[in-house]
mmCIF file of the N, C-alpha and C atoms, coordinates in Angstrom:
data_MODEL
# 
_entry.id   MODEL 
# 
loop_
_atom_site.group_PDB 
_atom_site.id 
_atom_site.type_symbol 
_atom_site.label_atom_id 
_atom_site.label_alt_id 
_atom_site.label_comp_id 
_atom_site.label_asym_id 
_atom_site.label_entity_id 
_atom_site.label_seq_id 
_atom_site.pdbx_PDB_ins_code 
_atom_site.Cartn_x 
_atom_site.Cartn_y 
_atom_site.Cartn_z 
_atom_site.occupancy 
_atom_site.B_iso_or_equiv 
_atom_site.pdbx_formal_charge 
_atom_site.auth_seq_id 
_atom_site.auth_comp_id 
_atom_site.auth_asym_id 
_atom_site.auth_atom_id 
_atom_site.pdbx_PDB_model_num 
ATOM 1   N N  . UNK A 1 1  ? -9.050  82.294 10.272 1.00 0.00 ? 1  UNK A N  1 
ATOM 2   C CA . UNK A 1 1  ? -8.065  82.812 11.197 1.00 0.00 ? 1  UNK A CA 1 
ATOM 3   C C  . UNK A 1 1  ? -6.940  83.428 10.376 1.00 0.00 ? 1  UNK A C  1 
ATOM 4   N N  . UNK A 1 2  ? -6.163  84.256 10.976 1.00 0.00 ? 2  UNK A N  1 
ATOM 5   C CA . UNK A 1 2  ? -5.585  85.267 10.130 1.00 0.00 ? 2  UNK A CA 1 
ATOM 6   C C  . UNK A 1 2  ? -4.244  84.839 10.621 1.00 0.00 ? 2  UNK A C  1 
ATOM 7   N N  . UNK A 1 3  ? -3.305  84.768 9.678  1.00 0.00 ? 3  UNK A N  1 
ATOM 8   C CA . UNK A 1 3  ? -1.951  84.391 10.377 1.00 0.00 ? 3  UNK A CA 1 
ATOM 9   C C  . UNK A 1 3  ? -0.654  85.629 9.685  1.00 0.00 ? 3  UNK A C  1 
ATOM 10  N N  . UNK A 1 4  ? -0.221  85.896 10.618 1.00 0.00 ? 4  UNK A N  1 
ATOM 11  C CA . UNK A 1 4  ? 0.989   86.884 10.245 1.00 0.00 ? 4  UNK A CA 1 
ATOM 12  C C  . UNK A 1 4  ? 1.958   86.378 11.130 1.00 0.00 ? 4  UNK A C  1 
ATOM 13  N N  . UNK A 1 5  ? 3.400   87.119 10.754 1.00 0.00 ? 5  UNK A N  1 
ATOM 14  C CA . UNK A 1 5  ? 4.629   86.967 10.670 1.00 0.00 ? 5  UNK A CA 1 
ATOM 15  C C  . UNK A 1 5  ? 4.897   87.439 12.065 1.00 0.00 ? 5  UNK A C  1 
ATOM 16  N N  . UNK A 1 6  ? 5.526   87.289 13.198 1.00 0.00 ? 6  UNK A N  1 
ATOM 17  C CA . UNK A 1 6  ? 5.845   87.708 14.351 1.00 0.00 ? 6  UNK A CA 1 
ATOM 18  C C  . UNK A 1 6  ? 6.654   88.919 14.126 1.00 0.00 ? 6  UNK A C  1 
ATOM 19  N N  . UNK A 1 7  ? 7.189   89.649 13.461 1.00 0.00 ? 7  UNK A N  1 
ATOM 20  C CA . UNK A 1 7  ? 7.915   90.557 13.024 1.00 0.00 ? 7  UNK A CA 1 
ATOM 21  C C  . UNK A 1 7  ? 6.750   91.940 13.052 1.00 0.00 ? 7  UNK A C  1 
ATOM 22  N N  . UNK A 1 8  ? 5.461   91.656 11.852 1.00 0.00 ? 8  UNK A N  1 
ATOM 23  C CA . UNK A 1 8  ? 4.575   91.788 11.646 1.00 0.00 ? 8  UNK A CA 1 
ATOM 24  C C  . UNK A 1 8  ? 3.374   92.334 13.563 1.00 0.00 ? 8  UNK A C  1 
ATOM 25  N N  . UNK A 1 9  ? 3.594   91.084 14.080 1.00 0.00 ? 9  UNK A N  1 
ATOM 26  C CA . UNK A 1 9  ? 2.994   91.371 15.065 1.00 0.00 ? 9  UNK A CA 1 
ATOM 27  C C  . UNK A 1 9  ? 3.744   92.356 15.770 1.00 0.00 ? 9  UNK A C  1 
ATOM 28  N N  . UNK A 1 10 ? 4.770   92.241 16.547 1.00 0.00 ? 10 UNK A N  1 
ATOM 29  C CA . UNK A 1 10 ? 5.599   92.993 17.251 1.00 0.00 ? 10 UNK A CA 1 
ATOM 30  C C  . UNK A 1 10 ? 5.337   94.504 16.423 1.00 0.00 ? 10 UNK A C  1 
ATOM 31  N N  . UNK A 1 11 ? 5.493   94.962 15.404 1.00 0.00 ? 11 UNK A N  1 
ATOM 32  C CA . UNK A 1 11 ? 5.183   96.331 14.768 1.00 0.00 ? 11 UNK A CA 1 
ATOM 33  C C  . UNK A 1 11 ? 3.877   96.614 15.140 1.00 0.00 ? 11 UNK A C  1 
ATOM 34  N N  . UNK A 1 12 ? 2.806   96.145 15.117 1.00 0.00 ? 12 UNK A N  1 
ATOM 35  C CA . UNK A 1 12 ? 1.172   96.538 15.363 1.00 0.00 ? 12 UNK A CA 1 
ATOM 36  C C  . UNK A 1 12 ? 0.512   95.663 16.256 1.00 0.00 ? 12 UNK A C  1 
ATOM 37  N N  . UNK A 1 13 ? 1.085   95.179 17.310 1.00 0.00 ? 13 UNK A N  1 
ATOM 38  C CA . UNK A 1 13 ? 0.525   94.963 18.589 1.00 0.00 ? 13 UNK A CA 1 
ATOM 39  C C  . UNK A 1 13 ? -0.837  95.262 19.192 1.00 0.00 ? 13 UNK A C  1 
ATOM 40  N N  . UNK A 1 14 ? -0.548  96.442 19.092 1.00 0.00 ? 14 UNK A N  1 
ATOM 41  C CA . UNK A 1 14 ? -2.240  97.558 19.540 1.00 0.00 ? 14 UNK A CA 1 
ATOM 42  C C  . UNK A 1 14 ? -3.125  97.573 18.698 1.00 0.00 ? 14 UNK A C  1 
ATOM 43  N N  . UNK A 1 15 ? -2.696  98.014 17.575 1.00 0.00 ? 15 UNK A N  1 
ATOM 44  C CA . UNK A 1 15 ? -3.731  97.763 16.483 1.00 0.00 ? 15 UNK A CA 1 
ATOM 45  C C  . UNK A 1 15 ? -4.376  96.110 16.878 1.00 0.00 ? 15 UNK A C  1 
ATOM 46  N N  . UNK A 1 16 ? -3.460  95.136 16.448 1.00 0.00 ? 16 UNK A N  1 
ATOM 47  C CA . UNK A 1 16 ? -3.907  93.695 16.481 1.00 0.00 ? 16 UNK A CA 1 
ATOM 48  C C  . UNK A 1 16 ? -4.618  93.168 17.418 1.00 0.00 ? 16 UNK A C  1 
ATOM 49  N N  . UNK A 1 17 ? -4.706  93.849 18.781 1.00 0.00 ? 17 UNK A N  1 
ATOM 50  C CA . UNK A 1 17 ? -5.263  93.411 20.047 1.00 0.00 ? 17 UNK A CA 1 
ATOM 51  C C  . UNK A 1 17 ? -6.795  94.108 19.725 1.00 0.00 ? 17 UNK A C  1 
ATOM 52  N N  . UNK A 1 18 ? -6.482  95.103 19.339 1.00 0.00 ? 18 UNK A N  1 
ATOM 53  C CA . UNK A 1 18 ? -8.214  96.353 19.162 1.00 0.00 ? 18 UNK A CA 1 
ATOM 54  C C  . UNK A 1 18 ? -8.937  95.002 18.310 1.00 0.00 ? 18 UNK A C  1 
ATOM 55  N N  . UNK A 1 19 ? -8.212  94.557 16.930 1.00 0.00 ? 19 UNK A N  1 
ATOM 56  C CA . UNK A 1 19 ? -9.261  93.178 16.347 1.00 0.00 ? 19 UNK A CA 1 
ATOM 57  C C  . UNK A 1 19 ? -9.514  92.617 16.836 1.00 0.00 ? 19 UNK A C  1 
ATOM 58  N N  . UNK A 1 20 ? -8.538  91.506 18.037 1.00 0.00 ? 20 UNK A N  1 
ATOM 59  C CA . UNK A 1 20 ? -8.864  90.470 17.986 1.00 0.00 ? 20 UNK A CA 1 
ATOM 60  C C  . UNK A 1 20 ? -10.127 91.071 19.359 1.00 0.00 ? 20 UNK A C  1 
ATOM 61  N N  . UNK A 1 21 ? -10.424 91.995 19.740 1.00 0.00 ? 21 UNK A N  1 
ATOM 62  C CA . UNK A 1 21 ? -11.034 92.319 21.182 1.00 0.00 ? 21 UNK A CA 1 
ATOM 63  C C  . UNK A 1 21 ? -12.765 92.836 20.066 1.00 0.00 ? 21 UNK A C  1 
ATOM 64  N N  . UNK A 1 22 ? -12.272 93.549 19.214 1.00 0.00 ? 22 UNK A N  1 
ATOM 65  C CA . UNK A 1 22 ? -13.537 94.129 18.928 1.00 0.00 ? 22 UNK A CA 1 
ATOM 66  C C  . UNK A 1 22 ? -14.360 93.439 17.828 1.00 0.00 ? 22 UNK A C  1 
ATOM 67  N N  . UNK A 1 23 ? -13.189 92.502 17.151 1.00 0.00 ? 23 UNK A N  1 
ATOM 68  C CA . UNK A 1 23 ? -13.978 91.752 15.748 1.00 0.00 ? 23 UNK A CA 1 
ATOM 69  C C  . UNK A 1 23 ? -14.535 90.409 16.138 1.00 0.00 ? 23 UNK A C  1 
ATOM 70  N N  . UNK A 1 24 ? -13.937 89.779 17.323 1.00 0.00 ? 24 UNK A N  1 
ATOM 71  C CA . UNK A 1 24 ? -13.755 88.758 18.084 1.00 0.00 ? 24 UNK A CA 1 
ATOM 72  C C  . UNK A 1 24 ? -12.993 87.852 16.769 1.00 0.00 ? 24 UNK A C  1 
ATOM 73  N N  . UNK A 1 25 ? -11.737 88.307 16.746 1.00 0.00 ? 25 UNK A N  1 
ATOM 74  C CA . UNK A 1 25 ? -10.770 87.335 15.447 1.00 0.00 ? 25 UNK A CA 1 
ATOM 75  C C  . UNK A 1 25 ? -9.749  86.745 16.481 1.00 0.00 ? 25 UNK A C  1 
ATOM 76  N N  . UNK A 1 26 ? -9.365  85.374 15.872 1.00 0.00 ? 26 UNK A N  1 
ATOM 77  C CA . UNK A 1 26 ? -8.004  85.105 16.171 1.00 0.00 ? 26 UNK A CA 1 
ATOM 78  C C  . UNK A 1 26 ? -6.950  85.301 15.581 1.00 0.00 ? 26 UNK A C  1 
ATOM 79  N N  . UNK A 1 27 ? -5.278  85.762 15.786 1.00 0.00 ? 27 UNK A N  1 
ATOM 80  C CA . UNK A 1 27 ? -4.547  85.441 14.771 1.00 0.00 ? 27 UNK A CA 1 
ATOM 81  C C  . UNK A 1 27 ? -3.393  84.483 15.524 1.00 0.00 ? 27 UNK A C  1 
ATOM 82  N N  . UNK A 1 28 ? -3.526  83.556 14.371 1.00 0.00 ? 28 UNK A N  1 
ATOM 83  C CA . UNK A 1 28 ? -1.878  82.736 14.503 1.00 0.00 ? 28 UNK A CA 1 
ATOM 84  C C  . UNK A 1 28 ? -0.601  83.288 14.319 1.00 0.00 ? 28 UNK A C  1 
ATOM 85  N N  . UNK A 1 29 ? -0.284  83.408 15.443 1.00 0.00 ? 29 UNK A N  1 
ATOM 86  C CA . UNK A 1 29 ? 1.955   83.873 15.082 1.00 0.00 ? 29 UNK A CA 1 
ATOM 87  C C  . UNK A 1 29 ? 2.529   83.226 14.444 1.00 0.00 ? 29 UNK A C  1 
ATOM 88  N N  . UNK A 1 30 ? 3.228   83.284 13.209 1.00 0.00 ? 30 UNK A N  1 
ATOM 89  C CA . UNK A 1 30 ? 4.100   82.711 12.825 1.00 0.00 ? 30 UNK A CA 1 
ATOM 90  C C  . UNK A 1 30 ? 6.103   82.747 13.224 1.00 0.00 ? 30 UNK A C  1 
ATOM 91  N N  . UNK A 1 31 ? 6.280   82.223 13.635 1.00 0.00 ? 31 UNK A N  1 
ATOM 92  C CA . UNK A 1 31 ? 7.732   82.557 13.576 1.00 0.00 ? 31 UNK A CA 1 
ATOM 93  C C  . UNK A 1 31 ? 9.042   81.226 12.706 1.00 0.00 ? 31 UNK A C  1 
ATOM 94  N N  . UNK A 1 32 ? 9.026   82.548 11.803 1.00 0.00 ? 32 UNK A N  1 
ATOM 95  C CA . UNK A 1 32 ? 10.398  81.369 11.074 1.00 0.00 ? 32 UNK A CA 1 
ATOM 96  C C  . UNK A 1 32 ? 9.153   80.212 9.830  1.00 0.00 ? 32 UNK A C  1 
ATOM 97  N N  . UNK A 1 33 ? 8.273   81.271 9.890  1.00 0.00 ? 33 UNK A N  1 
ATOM 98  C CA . UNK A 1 33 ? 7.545   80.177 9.054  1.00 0.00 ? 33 UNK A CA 1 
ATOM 99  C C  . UNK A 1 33 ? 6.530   79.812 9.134  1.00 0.00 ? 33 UNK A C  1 
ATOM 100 N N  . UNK A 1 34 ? 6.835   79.015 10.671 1.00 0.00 ? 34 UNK A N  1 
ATOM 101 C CA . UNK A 1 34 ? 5.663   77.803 11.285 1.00 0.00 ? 34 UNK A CA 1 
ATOM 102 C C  . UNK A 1 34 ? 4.655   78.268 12.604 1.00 0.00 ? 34 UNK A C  1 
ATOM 103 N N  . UNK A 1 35 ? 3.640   77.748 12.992 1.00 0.00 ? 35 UNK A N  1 
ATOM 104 C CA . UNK A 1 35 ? 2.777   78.319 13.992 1.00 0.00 ? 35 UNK A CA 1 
ATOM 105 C C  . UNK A 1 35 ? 3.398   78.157 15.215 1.00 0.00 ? 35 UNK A C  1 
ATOM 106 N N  . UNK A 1 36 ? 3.172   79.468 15.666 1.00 0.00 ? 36 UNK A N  1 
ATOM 107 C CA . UNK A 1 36 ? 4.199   79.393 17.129 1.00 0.00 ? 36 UNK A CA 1 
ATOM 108 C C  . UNK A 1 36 ? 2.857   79.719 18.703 1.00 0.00 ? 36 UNK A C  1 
ATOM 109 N N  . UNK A 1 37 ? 2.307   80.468 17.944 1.00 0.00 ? 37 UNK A N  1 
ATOM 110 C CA . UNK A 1 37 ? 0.982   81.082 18.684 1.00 0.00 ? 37 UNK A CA 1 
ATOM 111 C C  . UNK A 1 37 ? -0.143  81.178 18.721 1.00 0.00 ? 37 UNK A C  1 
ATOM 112 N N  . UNK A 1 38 ? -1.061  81.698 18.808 1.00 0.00 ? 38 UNK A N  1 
ATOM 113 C CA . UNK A 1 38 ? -2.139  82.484 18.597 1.00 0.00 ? 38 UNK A CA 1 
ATOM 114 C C  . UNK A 1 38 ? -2.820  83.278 19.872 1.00 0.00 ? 38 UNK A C  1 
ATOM 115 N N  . UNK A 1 39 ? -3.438  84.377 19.776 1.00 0.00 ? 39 UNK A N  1 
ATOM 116 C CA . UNK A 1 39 ? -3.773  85.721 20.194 1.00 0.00 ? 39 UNK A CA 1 
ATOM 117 C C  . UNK A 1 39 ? -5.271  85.589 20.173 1.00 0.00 ? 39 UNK A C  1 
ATOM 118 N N  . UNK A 1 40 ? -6.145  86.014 21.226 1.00 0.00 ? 40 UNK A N  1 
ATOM 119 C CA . UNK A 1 40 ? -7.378  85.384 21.228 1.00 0.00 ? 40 UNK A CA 1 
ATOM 120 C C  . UNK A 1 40 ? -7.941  86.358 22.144 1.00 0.00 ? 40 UNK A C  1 
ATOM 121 N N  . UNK A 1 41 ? -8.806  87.065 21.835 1.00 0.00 ? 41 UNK A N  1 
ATOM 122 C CA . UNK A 1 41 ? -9.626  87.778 23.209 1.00 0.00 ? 41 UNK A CA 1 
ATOM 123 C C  . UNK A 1 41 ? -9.849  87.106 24.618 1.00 0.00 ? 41 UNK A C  1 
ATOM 124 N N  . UNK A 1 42 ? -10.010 87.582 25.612 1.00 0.00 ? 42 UNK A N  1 
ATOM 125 C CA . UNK A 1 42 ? -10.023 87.000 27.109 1.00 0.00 ? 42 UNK A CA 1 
ATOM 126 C C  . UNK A 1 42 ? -11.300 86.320 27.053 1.00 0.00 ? 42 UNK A C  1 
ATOM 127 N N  . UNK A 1 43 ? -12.112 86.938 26.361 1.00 0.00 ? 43 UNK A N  1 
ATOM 128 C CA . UNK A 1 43 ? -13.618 85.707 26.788 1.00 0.00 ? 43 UNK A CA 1 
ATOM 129 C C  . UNK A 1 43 ? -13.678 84.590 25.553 1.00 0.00 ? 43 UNK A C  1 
ATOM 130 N N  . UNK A 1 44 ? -12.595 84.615 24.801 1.00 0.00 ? 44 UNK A N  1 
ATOM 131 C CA . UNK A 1 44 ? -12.784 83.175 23.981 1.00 0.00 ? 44 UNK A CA 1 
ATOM 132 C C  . UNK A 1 44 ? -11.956 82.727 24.576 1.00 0.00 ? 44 UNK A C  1 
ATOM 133 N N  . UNK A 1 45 ? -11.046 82.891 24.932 1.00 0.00 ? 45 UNK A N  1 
ATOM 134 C CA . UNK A 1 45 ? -9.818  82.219 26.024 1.00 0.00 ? 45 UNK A CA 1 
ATOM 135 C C  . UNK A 1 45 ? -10.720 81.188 26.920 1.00 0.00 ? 45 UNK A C  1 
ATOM 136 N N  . UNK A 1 46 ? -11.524 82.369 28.008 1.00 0.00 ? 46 UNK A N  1 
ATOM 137 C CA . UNK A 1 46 ? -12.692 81.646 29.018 1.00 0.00 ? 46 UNK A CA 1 
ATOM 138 C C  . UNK A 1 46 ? -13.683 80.434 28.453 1.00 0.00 ? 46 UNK A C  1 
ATOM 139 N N  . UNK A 1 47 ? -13.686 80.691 27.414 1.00 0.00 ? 47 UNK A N  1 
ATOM 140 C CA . UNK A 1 47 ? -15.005 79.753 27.014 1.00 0.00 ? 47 UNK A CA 1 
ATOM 141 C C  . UNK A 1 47 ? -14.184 78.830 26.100 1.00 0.00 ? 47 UNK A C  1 
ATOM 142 N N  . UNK A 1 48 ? -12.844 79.312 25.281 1.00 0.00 ? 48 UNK A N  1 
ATOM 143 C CA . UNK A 1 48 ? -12.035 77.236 26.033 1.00 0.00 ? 48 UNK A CA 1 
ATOM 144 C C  . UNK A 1 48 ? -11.632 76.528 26.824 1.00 0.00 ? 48 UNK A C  1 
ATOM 145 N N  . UNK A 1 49 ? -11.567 77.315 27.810 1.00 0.00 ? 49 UNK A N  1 
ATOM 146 C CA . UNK A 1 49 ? -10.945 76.606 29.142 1.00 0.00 ? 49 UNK A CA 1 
ATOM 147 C C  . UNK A 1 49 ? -12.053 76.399 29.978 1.00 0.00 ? 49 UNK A C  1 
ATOM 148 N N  . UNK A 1 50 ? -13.452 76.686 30.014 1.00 0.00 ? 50 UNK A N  1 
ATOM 149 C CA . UNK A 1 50 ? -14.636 75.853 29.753 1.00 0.00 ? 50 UNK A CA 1 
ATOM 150 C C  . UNK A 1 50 ? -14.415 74.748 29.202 1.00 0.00 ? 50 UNK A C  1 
ATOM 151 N N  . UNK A 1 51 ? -15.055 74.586 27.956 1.00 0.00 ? 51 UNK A N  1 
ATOM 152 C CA . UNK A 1 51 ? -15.104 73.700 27.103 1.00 0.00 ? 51 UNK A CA 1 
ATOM 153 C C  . UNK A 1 51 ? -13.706 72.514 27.440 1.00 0.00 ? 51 UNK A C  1 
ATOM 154 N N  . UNK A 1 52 ? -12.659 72.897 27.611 1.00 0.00 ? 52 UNK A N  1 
ATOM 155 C CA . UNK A 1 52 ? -11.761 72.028 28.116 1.00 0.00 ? 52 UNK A CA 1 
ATOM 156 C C  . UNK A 1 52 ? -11.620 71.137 29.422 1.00 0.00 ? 52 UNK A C  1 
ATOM 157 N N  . UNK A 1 53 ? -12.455 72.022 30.156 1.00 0.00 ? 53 UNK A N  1 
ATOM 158 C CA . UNK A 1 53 ? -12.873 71.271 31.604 1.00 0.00 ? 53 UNK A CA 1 
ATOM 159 C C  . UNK A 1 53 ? -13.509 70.169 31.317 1.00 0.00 ? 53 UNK A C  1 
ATOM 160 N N  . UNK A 1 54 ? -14.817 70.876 30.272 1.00 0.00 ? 54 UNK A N  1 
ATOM 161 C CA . UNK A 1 54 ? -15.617 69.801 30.679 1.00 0.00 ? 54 UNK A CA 1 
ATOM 162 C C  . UNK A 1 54 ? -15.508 69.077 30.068 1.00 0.00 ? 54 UNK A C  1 
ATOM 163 N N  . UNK A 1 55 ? -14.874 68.923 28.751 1.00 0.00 ? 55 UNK A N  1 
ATOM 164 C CA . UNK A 1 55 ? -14.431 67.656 27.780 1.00 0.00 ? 55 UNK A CA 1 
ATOM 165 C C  . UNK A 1 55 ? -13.680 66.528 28.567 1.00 0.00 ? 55 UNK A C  1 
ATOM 166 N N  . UNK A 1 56 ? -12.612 67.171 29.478 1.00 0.00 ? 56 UNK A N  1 
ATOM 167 C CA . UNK A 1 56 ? -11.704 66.461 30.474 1.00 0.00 ? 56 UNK A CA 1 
ATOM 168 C C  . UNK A 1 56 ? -12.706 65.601 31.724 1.00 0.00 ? 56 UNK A C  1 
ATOM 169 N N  . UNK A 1 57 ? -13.973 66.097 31.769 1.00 0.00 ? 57 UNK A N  1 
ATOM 170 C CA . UNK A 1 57 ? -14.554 65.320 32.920 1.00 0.00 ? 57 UNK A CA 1 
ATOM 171 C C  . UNK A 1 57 ? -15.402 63.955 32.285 1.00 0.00 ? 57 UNK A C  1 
ATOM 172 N N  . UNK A 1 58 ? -14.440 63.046 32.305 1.00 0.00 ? 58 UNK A N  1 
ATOM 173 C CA . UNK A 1 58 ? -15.486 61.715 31.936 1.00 0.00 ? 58 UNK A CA 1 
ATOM 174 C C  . UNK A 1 58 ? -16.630 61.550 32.710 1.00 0.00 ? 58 UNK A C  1 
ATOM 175 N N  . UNK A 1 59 ? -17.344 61.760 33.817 1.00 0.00 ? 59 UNK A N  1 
ATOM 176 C CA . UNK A 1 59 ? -18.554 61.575 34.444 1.00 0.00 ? 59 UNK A CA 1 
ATOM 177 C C  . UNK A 1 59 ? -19.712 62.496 33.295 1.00 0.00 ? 59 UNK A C  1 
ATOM 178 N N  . UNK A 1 60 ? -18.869 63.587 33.457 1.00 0.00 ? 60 UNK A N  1 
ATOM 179 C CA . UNK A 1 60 ? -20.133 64.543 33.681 1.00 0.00 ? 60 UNK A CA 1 
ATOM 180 C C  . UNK A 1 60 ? -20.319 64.496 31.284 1.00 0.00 ? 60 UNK A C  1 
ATOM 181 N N  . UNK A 1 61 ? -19.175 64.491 30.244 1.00 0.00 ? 61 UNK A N  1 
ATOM 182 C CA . UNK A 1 61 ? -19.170 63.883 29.065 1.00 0.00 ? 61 UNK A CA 1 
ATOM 183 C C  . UNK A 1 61 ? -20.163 62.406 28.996 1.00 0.00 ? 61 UNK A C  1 
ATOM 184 N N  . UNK A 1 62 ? -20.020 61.658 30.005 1.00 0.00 ? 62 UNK A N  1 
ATOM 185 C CA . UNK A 1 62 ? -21.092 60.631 30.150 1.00 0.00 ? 62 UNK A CA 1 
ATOM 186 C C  . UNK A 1 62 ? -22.783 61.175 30.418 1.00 0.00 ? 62 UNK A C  1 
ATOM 187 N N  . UNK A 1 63 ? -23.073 62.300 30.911 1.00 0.00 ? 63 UNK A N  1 
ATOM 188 C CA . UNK A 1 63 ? -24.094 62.528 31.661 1.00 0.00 ? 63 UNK A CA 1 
ATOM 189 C C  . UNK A 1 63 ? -24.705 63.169 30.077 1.00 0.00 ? 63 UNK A C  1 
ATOM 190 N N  . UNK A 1 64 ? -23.654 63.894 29.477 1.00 0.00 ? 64 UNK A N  1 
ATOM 191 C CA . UNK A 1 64 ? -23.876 64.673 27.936 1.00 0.00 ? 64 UNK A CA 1 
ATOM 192 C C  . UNK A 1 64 ? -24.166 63.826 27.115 1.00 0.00 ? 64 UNK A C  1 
ATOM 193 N N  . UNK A 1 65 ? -23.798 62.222 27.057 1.00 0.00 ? 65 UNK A N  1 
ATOM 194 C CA . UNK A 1 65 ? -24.085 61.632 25.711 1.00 0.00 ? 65 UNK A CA 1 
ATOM 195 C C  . UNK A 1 65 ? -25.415 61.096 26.091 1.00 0.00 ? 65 UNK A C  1 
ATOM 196 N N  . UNK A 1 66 ? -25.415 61.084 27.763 1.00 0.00 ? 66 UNK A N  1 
ATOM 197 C CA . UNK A 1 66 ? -26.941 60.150 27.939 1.00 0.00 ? 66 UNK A CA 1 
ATOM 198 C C  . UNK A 1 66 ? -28.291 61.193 27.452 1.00 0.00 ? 66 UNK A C  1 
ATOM 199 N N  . UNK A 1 67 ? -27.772 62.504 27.382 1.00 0.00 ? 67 UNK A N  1 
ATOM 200 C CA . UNK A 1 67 ? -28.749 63.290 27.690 1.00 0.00 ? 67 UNK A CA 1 
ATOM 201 C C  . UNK A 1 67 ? -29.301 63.556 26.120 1.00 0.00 ? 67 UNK A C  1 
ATOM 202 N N  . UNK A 1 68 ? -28.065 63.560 25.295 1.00 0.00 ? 68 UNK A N  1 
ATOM 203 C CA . UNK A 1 68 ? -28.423 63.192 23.805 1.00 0.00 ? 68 UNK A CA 1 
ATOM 204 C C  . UNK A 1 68 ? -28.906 62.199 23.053 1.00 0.00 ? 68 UNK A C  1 
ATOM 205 N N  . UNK A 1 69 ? -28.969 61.029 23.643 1.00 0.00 ? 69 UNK A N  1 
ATOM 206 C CA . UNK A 1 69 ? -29.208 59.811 23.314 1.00 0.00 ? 69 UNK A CA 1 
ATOM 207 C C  . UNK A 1 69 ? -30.693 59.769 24.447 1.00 0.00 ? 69 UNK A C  1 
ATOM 208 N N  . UNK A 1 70 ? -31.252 60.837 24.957 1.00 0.00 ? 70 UNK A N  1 
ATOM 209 C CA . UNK A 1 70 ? -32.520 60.925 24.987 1.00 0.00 ? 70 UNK A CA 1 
ATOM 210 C C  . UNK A 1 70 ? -32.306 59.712 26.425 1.00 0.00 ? 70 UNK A C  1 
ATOM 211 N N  . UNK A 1 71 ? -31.690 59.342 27.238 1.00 0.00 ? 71 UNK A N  1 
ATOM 212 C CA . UNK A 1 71 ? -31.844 58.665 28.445 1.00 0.00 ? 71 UNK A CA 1 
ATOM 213 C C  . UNK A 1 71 ? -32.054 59.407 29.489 1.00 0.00 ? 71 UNK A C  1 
ATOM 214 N N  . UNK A 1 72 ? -33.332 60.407 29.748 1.00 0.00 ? 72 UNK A N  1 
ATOM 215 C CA . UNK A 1 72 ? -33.138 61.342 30.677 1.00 0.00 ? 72 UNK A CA 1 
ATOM 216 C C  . UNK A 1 72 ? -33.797 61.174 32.236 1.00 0.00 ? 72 UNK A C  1 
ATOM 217 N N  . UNK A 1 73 ? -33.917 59.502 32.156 1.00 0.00 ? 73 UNK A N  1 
ATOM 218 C CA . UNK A 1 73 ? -34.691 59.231 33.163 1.00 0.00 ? 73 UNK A CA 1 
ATOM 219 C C  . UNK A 1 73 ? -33.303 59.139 34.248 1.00 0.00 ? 73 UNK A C  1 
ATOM 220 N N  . UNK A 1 74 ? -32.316 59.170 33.895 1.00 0.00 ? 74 UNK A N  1 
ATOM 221 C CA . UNK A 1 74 ? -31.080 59.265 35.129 1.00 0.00 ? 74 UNK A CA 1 
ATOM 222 C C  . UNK A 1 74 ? -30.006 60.298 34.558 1.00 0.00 ? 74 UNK A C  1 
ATOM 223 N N  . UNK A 1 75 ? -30.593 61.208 33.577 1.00 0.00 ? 75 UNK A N  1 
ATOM 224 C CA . UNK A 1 75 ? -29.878 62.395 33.625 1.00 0.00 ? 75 UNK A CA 1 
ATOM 225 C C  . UNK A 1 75 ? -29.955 63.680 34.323 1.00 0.00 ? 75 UNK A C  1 
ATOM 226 N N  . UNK A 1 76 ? -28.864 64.296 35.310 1.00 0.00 ? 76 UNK A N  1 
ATOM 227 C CA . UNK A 1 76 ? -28.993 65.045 36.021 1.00 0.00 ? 76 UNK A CA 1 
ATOM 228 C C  . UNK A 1 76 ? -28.388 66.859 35.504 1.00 0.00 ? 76 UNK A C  1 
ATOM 229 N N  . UNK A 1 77 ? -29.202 67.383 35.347 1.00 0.00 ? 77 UNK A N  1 
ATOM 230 C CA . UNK A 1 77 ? -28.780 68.947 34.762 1.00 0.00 ? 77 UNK A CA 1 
ATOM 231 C C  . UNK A 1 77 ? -27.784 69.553 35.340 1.00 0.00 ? 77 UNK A C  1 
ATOM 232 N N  . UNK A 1 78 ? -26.401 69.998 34.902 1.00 0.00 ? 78 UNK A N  1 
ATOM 233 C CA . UNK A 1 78 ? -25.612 70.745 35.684 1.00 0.00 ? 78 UNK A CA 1 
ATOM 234 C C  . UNK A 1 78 ? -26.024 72.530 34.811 1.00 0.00 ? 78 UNK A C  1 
ATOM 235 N N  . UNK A 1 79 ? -25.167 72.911 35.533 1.00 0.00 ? 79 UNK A N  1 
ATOM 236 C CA . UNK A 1 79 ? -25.320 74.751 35.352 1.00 0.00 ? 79 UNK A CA 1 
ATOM 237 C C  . UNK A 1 79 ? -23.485 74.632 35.735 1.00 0.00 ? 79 UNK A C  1 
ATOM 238 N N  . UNK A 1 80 ? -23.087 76.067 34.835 1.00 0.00 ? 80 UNK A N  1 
ATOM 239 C CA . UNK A 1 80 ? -22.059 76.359 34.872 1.00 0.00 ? 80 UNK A CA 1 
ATOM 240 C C  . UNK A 1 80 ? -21.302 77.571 36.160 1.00 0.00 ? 80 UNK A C  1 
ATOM 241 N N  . UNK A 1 81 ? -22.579 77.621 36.586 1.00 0.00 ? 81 UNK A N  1 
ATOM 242 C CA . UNK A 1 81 ? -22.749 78.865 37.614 1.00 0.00 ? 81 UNK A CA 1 
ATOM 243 C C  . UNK A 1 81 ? -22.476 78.238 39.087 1.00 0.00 ? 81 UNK A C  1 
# 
């Protein structure tokens, strides 16, 4: 991940958005130093706030470890759809 200076960002905005959209990169903002941000294309955005749902759902994280641990006689398949 690429981290620049908020100063930095604010000057090349457009440019920085064309990467993070076409390279699929993230960059961290810095301001004053320290991490203030980061800048992320809309479909990696989507697919953490996925991943965040479903980390947050203790049922269905239960249904994931059974299904790894090979207990699939009461594991039930979800779809994201």
């Amino acid at each position: 991940m690429k981290t620049l200076p908020l100063a930095e960002v604010k000057a090349n905005f457009g440019h920085l958005i064309d990467q993070v959209v076409k390279r699929d990169e993230q960059i961290l903002i810095a301001r004053s130093g320290r991490p203030a941000a980061v800048v992320v294309s809309a479909d990696k955005y989507d697919t953490l706030c996925e991943t965040f749902a479903i980390r947050s759902d203790r049922e269905l994280m239960a249904e994931i470890r059974r299904f790894f641990f090979n207990d699939t006689a009461t594991t039930e398949i979800y779809t994201l759809e």
